[in-house]
N, C-alpha and C positions, 0 to 999 in steps of 0.2 A: 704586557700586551694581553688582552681581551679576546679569549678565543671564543668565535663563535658558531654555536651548533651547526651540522649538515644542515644543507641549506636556507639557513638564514644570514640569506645575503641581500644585498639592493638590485631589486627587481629592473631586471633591464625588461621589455615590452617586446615581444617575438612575435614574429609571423607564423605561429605552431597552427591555427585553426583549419588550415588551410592544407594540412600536408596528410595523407588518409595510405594505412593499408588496405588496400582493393580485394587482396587476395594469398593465399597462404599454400605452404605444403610441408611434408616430413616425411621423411627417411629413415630406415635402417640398415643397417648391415643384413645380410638375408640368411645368414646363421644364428638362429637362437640356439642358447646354447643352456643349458639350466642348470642355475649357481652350485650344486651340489657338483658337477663335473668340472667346472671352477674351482671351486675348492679342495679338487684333488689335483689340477695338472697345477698350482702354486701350495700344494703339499701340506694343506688346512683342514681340520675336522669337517667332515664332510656335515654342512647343515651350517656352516658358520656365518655364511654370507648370508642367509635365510634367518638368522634367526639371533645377530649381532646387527645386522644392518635393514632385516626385511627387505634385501634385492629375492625376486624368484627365479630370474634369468635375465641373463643378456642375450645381446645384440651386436655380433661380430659380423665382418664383414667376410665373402668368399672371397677364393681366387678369382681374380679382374675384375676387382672392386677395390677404390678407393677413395682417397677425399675428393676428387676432380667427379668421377663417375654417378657418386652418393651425390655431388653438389649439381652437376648436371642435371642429374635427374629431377630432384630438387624445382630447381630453376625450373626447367620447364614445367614441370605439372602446375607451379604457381602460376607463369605466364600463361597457359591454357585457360585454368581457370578464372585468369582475369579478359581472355579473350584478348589476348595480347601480343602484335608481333615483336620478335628481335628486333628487328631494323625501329620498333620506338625505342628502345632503352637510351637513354643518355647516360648512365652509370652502371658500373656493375662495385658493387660496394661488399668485401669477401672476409671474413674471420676464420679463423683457424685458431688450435691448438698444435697441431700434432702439424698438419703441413708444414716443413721447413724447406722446399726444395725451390729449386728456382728453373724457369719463371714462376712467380708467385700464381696461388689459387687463381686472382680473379682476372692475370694476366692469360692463363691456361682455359677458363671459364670463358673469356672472352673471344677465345677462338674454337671455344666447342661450340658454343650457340652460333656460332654465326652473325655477331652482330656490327654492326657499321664501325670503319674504322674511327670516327670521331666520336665513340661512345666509348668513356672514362672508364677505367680500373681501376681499386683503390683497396688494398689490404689495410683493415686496421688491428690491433692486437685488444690484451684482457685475457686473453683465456675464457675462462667461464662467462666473463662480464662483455668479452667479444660481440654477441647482440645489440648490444645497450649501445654501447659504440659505437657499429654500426648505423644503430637506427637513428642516434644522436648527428652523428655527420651528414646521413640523408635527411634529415630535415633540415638542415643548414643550406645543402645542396638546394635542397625544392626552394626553402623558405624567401631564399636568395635570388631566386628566380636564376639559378644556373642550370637547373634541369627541371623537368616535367615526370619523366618516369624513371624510377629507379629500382634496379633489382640488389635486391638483402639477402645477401647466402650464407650459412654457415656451412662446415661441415669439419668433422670431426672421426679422425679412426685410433684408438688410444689400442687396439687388440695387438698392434706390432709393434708399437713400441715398449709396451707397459706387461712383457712376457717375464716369465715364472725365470728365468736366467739373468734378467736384469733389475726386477724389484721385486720384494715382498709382496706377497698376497691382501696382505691388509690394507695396502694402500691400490695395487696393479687391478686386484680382483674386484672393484668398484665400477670399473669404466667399460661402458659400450662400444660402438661405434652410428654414428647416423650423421642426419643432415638436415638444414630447413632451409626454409625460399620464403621470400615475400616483396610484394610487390605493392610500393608505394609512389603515389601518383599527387599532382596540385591538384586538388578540388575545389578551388575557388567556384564558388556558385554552381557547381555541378556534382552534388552529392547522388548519390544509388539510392540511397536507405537501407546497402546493407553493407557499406563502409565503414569504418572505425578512424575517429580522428585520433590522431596523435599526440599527446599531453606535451609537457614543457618537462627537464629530466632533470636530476639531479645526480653532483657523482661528489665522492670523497674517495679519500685513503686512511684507514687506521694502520698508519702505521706501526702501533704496536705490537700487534697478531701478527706482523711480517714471517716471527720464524718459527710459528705453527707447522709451515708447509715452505719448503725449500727442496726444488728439482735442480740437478746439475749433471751434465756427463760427464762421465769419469775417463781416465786413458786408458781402460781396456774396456772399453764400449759400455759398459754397466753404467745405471744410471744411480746417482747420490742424490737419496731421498731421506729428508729430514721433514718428519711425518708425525708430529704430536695431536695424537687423534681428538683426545680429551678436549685440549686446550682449544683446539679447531672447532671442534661442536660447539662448546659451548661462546664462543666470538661469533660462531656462523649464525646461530641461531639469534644472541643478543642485539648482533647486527642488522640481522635480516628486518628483526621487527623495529628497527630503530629508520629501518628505511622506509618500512610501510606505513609506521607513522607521520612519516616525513612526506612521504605521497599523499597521504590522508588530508594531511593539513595544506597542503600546498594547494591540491587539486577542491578541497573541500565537498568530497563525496566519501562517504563514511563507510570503514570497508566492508560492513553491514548488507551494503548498499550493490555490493562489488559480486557481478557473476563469475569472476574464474581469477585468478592468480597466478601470473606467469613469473616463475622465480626458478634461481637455481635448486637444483637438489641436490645435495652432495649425496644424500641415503633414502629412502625412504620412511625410516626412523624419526629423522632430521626433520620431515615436514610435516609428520603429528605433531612433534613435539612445537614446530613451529605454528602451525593451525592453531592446537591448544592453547600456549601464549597469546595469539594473537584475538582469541577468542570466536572463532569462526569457522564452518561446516573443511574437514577434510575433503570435504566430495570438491571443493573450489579447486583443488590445485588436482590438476592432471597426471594418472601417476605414471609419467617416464622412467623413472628411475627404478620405479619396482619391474618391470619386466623387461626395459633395456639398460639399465644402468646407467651412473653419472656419464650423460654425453658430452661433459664439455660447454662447449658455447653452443651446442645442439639441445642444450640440454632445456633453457631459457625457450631457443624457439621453438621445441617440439611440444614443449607445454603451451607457448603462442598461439599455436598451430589450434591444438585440441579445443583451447579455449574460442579460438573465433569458430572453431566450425560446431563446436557447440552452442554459439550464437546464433551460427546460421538457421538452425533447427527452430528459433525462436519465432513468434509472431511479428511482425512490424510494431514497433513501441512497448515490447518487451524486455527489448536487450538489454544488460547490464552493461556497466562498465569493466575493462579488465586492470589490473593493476601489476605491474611488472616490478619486479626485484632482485638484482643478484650482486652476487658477490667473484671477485677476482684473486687470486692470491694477490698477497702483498699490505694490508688486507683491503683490496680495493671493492667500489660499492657504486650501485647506482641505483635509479628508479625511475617510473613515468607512470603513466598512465594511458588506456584510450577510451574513447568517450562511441556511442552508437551512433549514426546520424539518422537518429529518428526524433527527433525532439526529445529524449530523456535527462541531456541537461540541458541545462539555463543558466546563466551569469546571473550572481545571486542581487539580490535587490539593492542590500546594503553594501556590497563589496567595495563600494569606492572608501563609503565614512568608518569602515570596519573591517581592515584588512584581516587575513586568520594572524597567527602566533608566528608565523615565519616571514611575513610582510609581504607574499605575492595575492592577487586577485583572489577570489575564489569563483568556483563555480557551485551550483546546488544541485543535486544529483534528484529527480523527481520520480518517485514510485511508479511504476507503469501501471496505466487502469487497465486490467486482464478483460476480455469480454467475458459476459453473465453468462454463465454456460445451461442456465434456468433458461 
């Protein structure tokens, strides 16, 4: 049997155009804490985090804060910002890592906000790739014409589970705590201009790199981490770029082209070395992980987050496109893209008689003419 590459498969035709992030937000834990002081309560040379992984500090959370509080918060600043009430949501669509309690996040979420009893709840999993999944299900939701507005939450607190008594510092000492919100809507013929449409995705699994990374609990509460750092980087990295070339081709806007890069980051290390490969400006990718650490599935949208409101700052027909990427344990993997709605792309001319290398449409990504400042 014939395997065939991440996604090159037979193009099914979706209703992606139409489905847009309105609006965004992100969280932290409200204790920073600076990796040197890290480094001493999991019992590490102090500078190690700083200067093996290039974390400068985290991002813990205080007393009466948690994943429900961080995602709360979350949620509303996005809904504000989209001038949005509760009573529209038809979804609340919720990832986690670290939440395992019941009732689930986005069942608990749904009765913090206060929203209508016939507005859905929906936990999906991934870990890291929790976003992607996410935002993958709510465009299904919109595309399907089962909902109209949907809220996107992640939130993540790795700082109580991931303490100096239950795992090594080389792996516990990586993780923040925080949160994202976004708030995606049908824009069928009703674009802002300063909306972001949402791409068509792609997901696999290597499973090869499965036992890079293996988390289990143990029977005296300690947690059973099989943690091959080496072998992990360098799959994360080879992966990473094997996804963005895979959005590249798929989307047909060249990352060249691409204003901001929402991927995971396991280090800040991680995503020179990834930049580098990939052959494009470090300043793209948002650094989360250097001053709050690996968040998780927080981690994807708090780089989200930075990149659209770094959009926002832009002129009308300015905007870049963003292009998203992460990675799951196991080795699970996804990608998309989102496009401006300012005219900056177009469905390319020859796309029908000239599909790209992976068989789906393309689009052409078109330079923005800046005004003459003469």
């Amino acid at each position: 049997m014939t395997q065939r590459p991440a996604g090159d498969r037979e193009h099914q035709p979706t209703n992606t155009a139409n489905v847009s992030i309105i609006s965004s937000a992100a969280v932290t834990g409200s204790r920073i804490i600076l990796s040197g002081e890290v480094d001493r309560a999991f019992g590490m040379p102090v500078g190690k985090l700083r200067s093996r992984a290039g974390i400068e500090s985290l991002a813990y959370v205080a007393e009466g804060e948690n994943e429900l509080t961080l995602a709360a918060t979350a949620a509303q600043e996005a809904l504000r910002a989209a001038s949005c009430e509760t009573q529209a949501l038809d979804w609340i669509v919720a990832t986690s890592e670290t939440h395992h309690d019941y009732p689930s996040l986005s069942a608990q979420l749904h009765s913090r906000l206060l929203v209508r009893e016939n507005c859905g709840a929906l936990d999906v999993g991934g870990a890291c790739l929790g976003l992607l999944n996410a935002l993958a299900v709510t465009q299904s939701l919109i595309g399907s014409g089962q909902a109209q507005t949907v809220a996107v939450v992640t939130a993540d607190v790795h700082s109580r589970a991931l303490t100096p008594s239950r795992v090594a510092g080389e792996f516990g000492g990586l993780f923040g705590d925080g949160a994202s919100a976004f708030i995606l809507r049908s824009t069928a013929n009703n674009y802002s201009g300063k909306d972001y449409g949402l791409g068509e995705f792609l997901f696999g699994c290597a499973g090869q790199y499965a036992a890079a990374i293996q988390v289990s609990e143990s029977k005296d509460g300690r947690l059973g981490v099989k943690f091959d750092g080496e072998a992990l980087s360098r799959a994360a990295i080879t992966r990473m770029e094997k996804v963005i070339t895979s959005v590249e081709l798929r989307s047909g806007i060249a990352r060249g082209s691409v204003g901001g890069f929402a991927t995971h980051q396991p280090n800040p290390r991680l995503v020179a070395l990834l930049a580098k490969q990939c052959g494009v400006s470090l300043s793209t990718f948002p650094p989360i992980a250097r001053v709050s650490g690996n968040l998780g599935s927080s981690t994807c949208g708090g780089a989200l987050h930075e990149a659209l409101r770094s959009a926002s700052r832009q002129p009308r027909g300015a905007r870049r496109p963003i292009f998203l990427a992460s990675l799951g344990p196991g080795l699970l993997f996804g990608g998309s893209w989102l496009i401006p709605h300012d005219g900056a792309v177009r469905p390319a001319a020859s796309s029908r008689s000239k599909p790209n290398p992976l068989g789906h449409p393309a689009a052409r990504y078109c330079e923005p003419k800046l005004p003459n400042k003469n």
